[in-house]
N, C-alpha and C positions, 0 to 999 in steps of 0.2 A: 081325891081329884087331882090330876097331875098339871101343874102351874104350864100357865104360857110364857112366850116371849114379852108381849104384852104386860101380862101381870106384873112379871118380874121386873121390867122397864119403870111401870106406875108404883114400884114400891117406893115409899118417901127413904128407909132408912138405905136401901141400893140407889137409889139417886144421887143421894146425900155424893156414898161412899165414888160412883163413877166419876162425881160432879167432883170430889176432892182429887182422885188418879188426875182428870184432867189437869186440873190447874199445877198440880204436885209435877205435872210432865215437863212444865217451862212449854206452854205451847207457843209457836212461833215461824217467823223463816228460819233462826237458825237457834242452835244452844239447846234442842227440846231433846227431851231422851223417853223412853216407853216409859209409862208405869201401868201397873193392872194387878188380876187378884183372883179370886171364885168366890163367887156369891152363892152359900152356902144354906141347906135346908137345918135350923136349930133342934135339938131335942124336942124343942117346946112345940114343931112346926112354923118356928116364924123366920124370916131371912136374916141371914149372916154375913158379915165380909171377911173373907181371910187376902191381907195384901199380901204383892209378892217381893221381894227384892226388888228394887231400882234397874230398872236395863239401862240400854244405850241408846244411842242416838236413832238407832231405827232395828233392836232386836231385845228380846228379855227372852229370858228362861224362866220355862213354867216348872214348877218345886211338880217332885213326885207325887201320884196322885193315884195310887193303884185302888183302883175297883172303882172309880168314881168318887174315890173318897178323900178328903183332906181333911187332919186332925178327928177322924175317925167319924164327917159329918159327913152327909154326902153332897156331891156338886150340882149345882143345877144350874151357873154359865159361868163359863171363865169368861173376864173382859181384859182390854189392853187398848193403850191410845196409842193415835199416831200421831203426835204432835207438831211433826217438822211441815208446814206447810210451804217449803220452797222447791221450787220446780222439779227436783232429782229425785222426789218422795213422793211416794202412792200416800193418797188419802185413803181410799177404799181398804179394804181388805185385798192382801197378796194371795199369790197363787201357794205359797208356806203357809199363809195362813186358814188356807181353805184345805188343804192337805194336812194342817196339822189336826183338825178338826175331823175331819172323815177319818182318817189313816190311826189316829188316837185309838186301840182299843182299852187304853184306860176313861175314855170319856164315851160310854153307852150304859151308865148309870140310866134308871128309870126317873127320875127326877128330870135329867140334861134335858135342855132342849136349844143349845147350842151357845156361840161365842158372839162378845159383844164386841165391838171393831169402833174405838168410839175419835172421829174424827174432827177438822176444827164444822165443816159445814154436819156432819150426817153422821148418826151412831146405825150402825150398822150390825145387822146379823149373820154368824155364818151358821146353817145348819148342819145338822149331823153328817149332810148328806156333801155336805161343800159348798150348796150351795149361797147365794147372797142377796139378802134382802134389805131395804133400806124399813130402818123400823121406824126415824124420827129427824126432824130436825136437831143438832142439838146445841146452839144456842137458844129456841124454846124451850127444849124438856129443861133446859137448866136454869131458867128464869123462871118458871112455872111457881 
C-alpha cells in the first residue's frame, strides 16, 4: 500500500529527523542557511533519513539520486527548510522549488509522493505535479 503525505508527516522517527533540519537551519531573520535530506523507504519497510550536506543562506544541493533512489533505498520525500524569515525570503515554496520537483525525472519513484517545504509558520508540500499544499502548521507538528 503506497504511504501518503500524511503518513509520512505522522511518522515519529521523520518528525524527529524534520524537527532536527529545522533547528539545525539557525532559523531566524537572519544567519539561517537550508538544511534537508530524503526520507527514505528501509529494507525492513520502515522510514529512513538520509541528510544532505549543509546549503546556504537560501539554496542547497540535492546529492544525486537516480531512479529514485539514495544509497540504493528508495525516496519517498525529499525535505528542505526555509529558515531566513526576513522580508527578502519566501517562506513558501519557490517557483525552483516547484520546478525542481515536477521537472526532476529522477524523482517519479513509486514510493515519491512529493517534497516537504518546511517553513518558520507552515510545512508545506510540493507535489509531483508542482503543485502546493499546505500539510500543517509547524510549530504544532513540532510540539506534538
Amino acid at each position: 500500500m503506497p504511504l501518503t503525505p500524511r503518513a509520512v508527516l505522522s511518522n515519529a522517527k521523520v518528525l524527529s529527523a524534520l524537527q532536527k533540519a529545522w533547528i539545525d537551519s539557525n532559523p531566524g531573520v537572519t544567519g539561517g542557511h537550508e538544511e534537508g535530506g530524503f526520507v527514505v523507504k528501509n529494507v525492513d519497510e520502515s522510514l529512513g533519513v538520509i541528510r544532505w550536506l549543509k546549503g546556504t543562506q537560501d539554496t542547497i544541493e540535492v546529492p544525486p539520486h537516480a531512479g529514485c533512489k539514495m544509497d540504493n533505498l528508495e525516496i519517498v520525500v525529499p525535505f528542505h527548510t526555509h529558515p531566513n524569515t526576513g522580508g527578502d525570503y519566501l517562506q513558501e515554496p519557490s517557483e525552483t522549488d516547484k520546478r525542481a520537483v515536477r521537472d526532476d525525472p529522477d524523482l517519479k519513484g513509486e514510493e515519491f509522493v512529493g517534497e516537504f517545504v518546511i517553513s518558520q509558520a507552515t510545512i508545506y508540500l510540493v507535489s509531483r505535479t508542482g503543485q502546493i499544499r499546505e500539510m500543517d502548521n509547524t510549530q504544532s507538528v513540532f510540539t506534538e
